[in-house]
SEMI-819407 format. One record per residue (C-alpha): residue number from 1; residue in one letter; x, y, z. Coordinates in Angstrom, 3 decimals. Example, Ala and Ser with C-alpha at 12.3 -4.5 7.8 and 13.67 -1.06 7.14 Angstrom:
BEGIN
> 1/A/12.300/-4.500/7.800
> 2/S/13.670/-1.060/7.140
//
This chain:
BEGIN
> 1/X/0.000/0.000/0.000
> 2/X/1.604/3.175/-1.376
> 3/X/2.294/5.555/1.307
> 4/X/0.532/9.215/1.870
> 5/X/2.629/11.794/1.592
> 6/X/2.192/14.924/4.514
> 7/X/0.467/18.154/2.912
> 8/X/3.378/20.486/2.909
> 9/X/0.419/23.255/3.013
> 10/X/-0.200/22.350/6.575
> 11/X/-1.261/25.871/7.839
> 12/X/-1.203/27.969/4.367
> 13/X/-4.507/28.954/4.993
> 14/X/-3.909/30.836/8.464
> 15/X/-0.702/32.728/6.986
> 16/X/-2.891/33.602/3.620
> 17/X/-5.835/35.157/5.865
> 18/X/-3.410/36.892/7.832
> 19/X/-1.999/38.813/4.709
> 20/X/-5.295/39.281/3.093
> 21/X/-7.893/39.742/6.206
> 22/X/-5.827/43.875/6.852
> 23/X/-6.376/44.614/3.307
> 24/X/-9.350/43.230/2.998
> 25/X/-10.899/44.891/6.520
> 26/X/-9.052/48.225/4.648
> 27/X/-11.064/48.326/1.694
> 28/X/-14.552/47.472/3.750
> 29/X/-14.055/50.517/6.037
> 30/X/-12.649/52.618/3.089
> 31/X/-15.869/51.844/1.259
> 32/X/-18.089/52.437/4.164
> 33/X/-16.051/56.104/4.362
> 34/X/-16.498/56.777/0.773
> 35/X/-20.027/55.586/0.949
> 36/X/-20.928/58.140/3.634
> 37/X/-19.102/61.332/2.163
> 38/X/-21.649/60.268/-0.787
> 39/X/-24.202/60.625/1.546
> 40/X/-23.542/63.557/3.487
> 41/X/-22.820/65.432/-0.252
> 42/X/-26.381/64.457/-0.938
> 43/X/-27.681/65.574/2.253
> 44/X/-25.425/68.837/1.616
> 45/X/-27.069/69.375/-1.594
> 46/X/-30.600/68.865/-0.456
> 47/X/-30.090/71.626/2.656
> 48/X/-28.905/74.499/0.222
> 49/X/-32.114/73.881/-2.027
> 50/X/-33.979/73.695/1.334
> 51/X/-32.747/77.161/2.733
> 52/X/-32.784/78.450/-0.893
> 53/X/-36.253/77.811/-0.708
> 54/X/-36.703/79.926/2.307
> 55/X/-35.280/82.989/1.054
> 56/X/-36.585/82.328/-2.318
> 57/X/-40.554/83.157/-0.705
> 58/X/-42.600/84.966/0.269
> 59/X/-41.269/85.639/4.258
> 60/X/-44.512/87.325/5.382
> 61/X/-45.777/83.647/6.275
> 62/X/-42.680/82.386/7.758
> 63/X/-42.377/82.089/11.846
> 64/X/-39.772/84.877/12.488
> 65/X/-38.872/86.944/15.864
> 66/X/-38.231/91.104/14.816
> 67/X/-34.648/90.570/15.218
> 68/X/-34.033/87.225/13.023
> 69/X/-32.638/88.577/9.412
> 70/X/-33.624/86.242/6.686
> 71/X/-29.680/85.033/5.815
> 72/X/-30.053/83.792/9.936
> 73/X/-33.190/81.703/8.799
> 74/X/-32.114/80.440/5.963
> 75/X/-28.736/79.636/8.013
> 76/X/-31.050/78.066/10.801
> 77/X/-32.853/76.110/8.113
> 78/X/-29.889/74.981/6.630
> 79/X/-28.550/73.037/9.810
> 80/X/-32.186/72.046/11.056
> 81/X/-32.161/70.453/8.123
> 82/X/-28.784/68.715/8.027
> 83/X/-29.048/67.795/11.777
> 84/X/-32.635/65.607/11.330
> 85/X/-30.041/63.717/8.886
> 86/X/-27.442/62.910/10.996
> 87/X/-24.660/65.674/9.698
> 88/X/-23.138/68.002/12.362
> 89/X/-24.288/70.611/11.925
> 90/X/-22.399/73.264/14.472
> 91/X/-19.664/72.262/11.933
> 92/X/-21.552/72.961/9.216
> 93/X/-20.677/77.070/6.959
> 94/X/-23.606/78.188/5.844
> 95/X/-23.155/81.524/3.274
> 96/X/-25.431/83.387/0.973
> 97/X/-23.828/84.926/-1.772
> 98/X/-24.250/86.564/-4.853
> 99/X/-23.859/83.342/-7.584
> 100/X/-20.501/82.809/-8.322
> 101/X/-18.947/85.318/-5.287
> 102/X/-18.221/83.066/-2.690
> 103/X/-16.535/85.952/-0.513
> 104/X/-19.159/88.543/-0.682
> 105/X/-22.508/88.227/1.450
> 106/X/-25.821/89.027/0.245
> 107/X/-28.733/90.808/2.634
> 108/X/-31.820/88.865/1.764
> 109/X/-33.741/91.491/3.318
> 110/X/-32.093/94.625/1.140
> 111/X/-34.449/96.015/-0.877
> 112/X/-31.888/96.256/-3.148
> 113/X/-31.558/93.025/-3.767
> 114/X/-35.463/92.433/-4.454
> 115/X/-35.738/89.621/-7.128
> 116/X/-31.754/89.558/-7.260
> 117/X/-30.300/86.243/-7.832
> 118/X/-28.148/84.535/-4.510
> 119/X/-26.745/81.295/-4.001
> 120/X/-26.966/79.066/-0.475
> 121/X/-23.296/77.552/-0.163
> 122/X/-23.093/74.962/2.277
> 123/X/-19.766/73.329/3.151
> 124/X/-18.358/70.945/6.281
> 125/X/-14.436/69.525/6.329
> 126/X/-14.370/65.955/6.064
> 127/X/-12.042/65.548/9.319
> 128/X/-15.670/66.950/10.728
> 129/X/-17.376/64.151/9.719
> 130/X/-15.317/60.701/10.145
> 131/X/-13.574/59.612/13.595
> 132/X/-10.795/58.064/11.947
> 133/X/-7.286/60.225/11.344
> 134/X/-7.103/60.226/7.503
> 135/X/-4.275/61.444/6.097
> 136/X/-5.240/65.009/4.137
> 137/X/-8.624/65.239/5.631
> 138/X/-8.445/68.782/6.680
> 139/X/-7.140/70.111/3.187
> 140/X/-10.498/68.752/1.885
> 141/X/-14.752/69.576/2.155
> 142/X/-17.611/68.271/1.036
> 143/X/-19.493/71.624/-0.579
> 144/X/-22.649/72.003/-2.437
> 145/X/-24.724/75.239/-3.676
> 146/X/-28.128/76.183/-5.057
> 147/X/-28.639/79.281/-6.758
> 148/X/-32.893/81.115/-6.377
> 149/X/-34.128/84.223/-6.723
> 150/X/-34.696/86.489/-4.133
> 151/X/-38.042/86.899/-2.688
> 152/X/-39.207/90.574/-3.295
> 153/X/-39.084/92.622/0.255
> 154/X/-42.444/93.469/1.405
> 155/X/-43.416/96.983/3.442
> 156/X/-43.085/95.658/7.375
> 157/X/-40.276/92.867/6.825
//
């Protein structure tokens, strides 16, 4: 009776799934990252239409104290918003701008900017939103806009 000859991969398996189970628990938690940045960039791009919609109405109807300027409700919008979905929002910049001039602010509540056109940027650094050190995260946001028309001023607001 011929004899059996010993595996000589006796224990390849354990040394194989300790090279590949690191990578492989790398490129899960990478994906579940990259996943929710997607998410949160949706969620970004849904609040800007949400407080452009503010400041794009009529404010007459709107719940407002005499001291609350429209650009603070549409900022307090903006992170009601985000918050119900799970983003931070004290981390959260919130600016209303003429379109395309990110560094000057536009008063919703100018007259002189009646019907004018402004866009709702909304931005948060991505070392804001993950709990694991990744290399570069604070040179990069997640940023999305929405350009309306202003709501015409009424007598009163």
């Amino acid at each position: 009776m011929p004899r059996k000859r010993k595996s000589t991969r006796r224990g390849a398996v354990s040394v194989e799934f300790a090279f590949v189970a690191p990578l492989f628990l790398i490129i899960l938690f990478g994906v579940a990252q990259a996943s929710r940045f997607l998410e949160v960039q949706n969620t970004l791009s849904s609040a800007a239409a949400e407080g452009g919609r503010i400041g794009a109405t009529d404010r007459d109807a709107l719940p407002n104290d005499d001291e609350t300027t429209t650009n603070d409700l549409v900022a307090r919008e903006v992170r009601r918003f985000l918050n119900t979905r799970g983003v931070p929002a004290e981390d959260v910049t919130v600016k209303i701008t003429p379109p395309g001039d990110p560094d000057t602010t536009l008063d919703l509540d100018s007259p002189a900017n009646n019907n004018a056109l402004f866009e709702v940027l909304v931005s948060i650094e991505l070392e804001d939103l993950t709990s694991i050190q990744m290399l570069g995260a604070e040179e990069y946001s997640l940023k999305s806009s929405a350009v309306f028309r202003n709501a015409e001023n009424h007598p009163g607001n």
